[in-house]
Wavefront OBJ file of the C-alpha trace (Angstrom):
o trace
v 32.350 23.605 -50.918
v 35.675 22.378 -52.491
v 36.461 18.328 -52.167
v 39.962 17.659 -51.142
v 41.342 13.661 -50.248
v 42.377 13.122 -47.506
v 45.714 11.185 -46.828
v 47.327 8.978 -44.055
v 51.078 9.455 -43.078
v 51.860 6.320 -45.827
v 50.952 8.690 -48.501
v 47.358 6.780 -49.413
v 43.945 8.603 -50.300
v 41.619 7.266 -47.112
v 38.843 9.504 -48.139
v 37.539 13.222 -48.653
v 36.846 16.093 -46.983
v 34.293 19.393 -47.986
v 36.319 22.425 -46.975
v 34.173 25.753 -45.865
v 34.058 28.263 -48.322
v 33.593 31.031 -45.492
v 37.449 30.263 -44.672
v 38.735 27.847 -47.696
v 36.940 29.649 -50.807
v 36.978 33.542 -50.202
v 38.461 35.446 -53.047
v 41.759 36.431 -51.992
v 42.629 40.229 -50.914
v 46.247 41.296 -51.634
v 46.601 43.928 -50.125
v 45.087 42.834 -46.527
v 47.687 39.509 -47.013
v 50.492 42.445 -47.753
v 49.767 44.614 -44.749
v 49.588 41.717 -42.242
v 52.780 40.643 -43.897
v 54.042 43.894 -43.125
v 53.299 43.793 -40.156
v 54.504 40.248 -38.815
v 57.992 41.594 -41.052
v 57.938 44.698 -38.932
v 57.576 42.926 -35.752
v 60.532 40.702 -35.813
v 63.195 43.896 -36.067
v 65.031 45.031 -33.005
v 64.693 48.518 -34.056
v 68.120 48.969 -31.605
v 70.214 50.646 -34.339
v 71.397 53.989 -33.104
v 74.289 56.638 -34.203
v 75.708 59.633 -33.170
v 74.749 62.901 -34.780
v 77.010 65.792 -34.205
v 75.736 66.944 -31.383
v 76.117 63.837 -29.341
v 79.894 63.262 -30.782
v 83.106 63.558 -28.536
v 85.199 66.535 -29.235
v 85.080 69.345 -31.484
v 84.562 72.086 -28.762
v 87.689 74.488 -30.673
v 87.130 76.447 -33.221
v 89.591 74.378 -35.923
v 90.981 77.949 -37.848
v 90.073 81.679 -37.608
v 86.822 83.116 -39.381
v 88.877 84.833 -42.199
v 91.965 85.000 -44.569
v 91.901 81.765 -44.889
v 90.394 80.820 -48.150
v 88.119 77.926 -46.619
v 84.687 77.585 -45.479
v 83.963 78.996 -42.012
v 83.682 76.054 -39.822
v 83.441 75.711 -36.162
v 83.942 72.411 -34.886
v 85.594 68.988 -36.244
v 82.686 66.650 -35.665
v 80.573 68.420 -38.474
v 78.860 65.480 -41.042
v 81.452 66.177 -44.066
v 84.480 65.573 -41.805
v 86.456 62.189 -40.878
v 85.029 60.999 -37.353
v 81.973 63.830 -37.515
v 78.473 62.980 -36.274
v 76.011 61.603 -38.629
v 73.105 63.818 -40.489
v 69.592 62.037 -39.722
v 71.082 59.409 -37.472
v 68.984 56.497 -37.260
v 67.604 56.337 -33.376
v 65.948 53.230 -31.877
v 62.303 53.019 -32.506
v 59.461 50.805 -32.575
v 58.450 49.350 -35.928
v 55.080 47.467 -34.731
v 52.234 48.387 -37.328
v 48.641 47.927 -36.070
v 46.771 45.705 -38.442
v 42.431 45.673 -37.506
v 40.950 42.396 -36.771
v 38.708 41.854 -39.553
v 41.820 42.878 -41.889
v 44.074 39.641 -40.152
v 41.012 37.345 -40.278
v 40.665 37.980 -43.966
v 44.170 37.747 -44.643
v 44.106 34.425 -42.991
v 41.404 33.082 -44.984
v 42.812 34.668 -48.377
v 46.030 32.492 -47.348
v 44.544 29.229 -46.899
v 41.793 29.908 -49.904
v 44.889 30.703 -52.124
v 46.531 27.173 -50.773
v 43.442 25.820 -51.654
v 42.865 27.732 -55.365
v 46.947 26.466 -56.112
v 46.202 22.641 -55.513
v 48.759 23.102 -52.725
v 46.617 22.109 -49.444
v 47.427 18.203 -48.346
v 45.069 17.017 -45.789
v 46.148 13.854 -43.916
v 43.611 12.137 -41.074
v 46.070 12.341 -38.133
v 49.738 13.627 -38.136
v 50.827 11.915 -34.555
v 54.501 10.440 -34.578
v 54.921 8.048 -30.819
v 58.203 8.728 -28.692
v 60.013 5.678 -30.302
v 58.900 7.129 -33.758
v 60.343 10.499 -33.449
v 62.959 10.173 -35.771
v 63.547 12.805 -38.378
v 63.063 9.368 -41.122
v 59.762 8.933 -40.512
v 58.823 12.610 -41.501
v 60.815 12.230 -44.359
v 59.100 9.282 -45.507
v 56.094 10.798 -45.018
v 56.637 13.835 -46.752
v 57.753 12.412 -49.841
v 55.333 9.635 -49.636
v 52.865 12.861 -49.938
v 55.050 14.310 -52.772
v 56.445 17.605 -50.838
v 59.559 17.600 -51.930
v 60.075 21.414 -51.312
v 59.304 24.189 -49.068
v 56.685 22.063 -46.145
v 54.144 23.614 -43.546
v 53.295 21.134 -41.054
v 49.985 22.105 -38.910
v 48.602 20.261 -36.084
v 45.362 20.831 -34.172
v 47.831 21.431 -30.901
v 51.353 20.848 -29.955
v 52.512 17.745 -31.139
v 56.330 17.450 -29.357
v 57.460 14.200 -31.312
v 56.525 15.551 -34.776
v 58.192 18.729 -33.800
v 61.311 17.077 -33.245
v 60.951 14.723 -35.753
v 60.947 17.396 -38.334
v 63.453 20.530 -36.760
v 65.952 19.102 -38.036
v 64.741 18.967 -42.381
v 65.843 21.971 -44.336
v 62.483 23.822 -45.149
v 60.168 21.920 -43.202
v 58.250 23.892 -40.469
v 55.605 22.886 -37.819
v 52.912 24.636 -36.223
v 49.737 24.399 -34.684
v 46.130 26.055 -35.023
v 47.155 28.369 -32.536
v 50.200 29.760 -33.516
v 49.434 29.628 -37.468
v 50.155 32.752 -39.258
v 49.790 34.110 -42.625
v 53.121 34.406 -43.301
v 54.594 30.737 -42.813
v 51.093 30.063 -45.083
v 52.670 31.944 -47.965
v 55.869 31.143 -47.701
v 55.522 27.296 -48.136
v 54.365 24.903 -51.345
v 53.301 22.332 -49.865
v 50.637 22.994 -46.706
v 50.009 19.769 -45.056
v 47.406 19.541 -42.025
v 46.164 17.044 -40.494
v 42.041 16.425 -40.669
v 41.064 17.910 -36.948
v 43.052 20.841 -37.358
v 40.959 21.583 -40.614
v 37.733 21.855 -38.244
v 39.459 23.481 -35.477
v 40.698 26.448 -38.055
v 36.680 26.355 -39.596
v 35.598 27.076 -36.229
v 37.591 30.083 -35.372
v 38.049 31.686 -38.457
v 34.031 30.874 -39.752
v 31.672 33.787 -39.040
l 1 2 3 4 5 6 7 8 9 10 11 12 13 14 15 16 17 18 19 20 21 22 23 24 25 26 27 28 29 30 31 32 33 34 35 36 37 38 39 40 41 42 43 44 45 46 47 48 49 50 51 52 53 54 55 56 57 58 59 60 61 62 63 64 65 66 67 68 69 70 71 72 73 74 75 76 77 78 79 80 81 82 83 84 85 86 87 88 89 90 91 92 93 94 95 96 97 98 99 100 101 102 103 104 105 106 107 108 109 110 111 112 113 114 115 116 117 118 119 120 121 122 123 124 125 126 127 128 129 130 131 132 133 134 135 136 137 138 139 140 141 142 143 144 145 146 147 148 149 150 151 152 153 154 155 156 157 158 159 160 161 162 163 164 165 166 167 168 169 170 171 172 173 174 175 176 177 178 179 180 181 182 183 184 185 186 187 188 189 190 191 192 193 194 195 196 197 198 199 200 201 202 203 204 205 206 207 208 209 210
């Protein structure tokens, strides 16, 4: 099991914590982190683009010039792809871009994620990441963030939904929150510093542990 300190939200070592290797120290798989990227990029386009092929264009119903003598091509119809205002060859039609992804290839990209946090020295573990009403001010994240030297890109993670440190912290450039529930694989990658708080560690043991 791999040792990590644990923090408060003052930026001071309180203690330590043994992270599971079942979910903290697996080897990580590339390719099962790059297909549920994939698929999470996949999911978040409309797939509403649409155009008109020459069939489905206004017009062109008259033959534009006779069959012969003239010295062109033999065309029919003005909305052909090669002229000005003509349909479009292979238009693009909506469609769903949704890749299915099996279970046991998201759970290991999940723990390949967080072991790779882990393996980069880029996991921060703090005992309880709780802001009260009258605390809520985007300050007191900032303090706390560079108190535990995350100075860039931030993933915040919470055992649930914690409202004040959510709005404490929309309003930082590159700072995100989550919780357990809602983590995914790519925020995980996408940030250098992943900071989660103590109970969320256990809570994310427990479901992703087999």
């Amino acid at each position: 099991m791999a040792n990590v300190k644990v923090f408060n939200m003052q930026g001071a070592a309180v203690g330590e914590i043994a992270l599971s290797d079942e979910v903290f120290g697996v080897e990580p798989h590339v390719p099962a982190m790059h297909a549920v990227v994939r698929a999470y990029m996949n999911a978040q386009r409309q797939g509403t683009q649409s155009a008109l092929t020459r069939t489905e264009v206004r017009g062109g119903g008259r033959k534009i010039y006779r069959q012969k003598g003239t010295g062109n091509a033999r065309h029919h119809g003005r909305r052909a792809p090669q002229f000005t205002h003509g349909g479009v060859v292979f238009a693009p039609k909506p469609r769903d871009y949704r890749i299915s992804v099996p279970r046991k290839v998201r759970r290991l990209a999940m723990k390949s994620a967080l072991s790779s946090k882990v393996a980069e020295q880029e996991i921060i573990v703090v005992d309880n990441i709780t802001l009260a009403e009258a605390d809520a001010k985007t300050k007191n994240i900032v303090k706390m963030l560079k108190a535990l030297g995350a100075d860039k890109k931030a993933l915040i993670v919470t055992k649930d939904v914690e409202p004040m440190v959510v709005r404490a912290a929309n309003n930082i450039e590159d700072v995100k929150t989550t919780f357990v529930g809602s983590l995914n694989v790519v925020d995980i990658l996408n940030c250098d510093k992943f900071i989660i708080s103590q109970d969320a560690v256990k809570l994310v043991e427990e479901v992703y542990a087999e």
